[in-house]
C-alpha positions in Angstrom: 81.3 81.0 121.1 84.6 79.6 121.1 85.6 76.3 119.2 87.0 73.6 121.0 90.8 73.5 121.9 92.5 71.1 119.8 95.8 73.0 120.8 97.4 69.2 122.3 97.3 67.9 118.8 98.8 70.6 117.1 102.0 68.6 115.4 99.9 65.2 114.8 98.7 63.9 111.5 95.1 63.7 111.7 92.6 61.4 109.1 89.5 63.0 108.1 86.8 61.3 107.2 84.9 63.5 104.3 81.6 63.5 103.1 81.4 66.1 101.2 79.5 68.0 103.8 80.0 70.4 106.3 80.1 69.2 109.4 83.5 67.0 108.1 84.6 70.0 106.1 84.6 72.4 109.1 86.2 69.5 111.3 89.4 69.1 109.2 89.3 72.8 108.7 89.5 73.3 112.8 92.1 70.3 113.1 94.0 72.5 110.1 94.1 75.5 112.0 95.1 74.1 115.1 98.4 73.0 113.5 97.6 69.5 112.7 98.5 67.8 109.4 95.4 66.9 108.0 94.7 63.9 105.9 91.2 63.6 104.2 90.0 60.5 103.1 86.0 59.1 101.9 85.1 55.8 101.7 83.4 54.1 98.5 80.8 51.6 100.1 78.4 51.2 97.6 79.2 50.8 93.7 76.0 51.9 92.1 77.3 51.5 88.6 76.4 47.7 90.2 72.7 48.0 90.7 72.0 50.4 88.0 73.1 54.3 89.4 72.0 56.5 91.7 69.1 57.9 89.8 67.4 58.9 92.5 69.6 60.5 94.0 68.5 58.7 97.8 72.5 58.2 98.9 74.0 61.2 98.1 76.4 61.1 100.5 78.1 58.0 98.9 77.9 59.7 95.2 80.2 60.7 92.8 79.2 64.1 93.4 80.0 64.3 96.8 83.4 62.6 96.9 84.0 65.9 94.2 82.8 68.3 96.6 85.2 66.7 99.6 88.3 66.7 96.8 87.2 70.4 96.1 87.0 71.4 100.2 90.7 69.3 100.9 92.3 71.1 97.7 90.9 74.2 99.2 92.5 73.8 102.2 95.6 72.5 100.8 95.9 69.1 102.5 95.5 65.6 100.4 92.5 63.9 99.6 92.1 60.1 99.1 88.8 58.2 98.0 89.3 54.3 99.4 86.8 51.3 98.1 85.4 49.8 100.5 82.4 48.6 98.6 83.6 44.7 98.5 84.1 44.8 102.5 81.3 46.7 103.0 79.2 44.3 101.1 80.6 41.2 102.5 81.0 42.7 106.5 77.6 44.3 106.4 75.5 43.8 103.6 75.4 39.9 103.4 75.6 39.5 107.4 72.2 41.7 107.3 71.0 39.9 104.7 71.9 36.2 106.4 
């Protein structure tokens, strides 16, 4: 089976949003290979140094550990890798509106 055709945005600078997992890791990897210039980035929502850690490990796609595997993939691949903190927005835009 043939991947998709991402031949028209060969050339283009592409953001990639990174979890850590592999659906996003084999996504920039096809946007890589089709010539674009890929950009990874994974946003912080949660701080969980906040409430206490992550000891049960129930959001592991917002841990530590996973923002090491998405660095790992993106140095792997050779294109940069950013982590951005969204945690404040996220709480204000989403968390407090829910709670409200």
């Amino acid at each position: 089976m043939a991947g998709p055709d991402l031949s028209a945005y060969a050339g283009s600078r592409v953001l990639v949003a990174m979890s850590g997992g592999v659906d996003s890791s084999v996504a920039a990897a096809l946007l890589s290979e089709a010539g674009c210039d890929v950009v990874a980035v994974t946003m912080k929502l949660w701080n969980y140094d906040e409430v206490g850690g992550n000891v049960h490990n129930e959001a592991r796609c917002c841990s530590a550990e996973a923002f090491d595997e998405a660095r790992m993939v993106a140095r792997k691949m050779d294109f940069p890798f950013y982590v951005i903190d969204l945690a404040e927005d996220f709480h204000r835009e989403v968390i407090d509106d829910f709670i409200a």
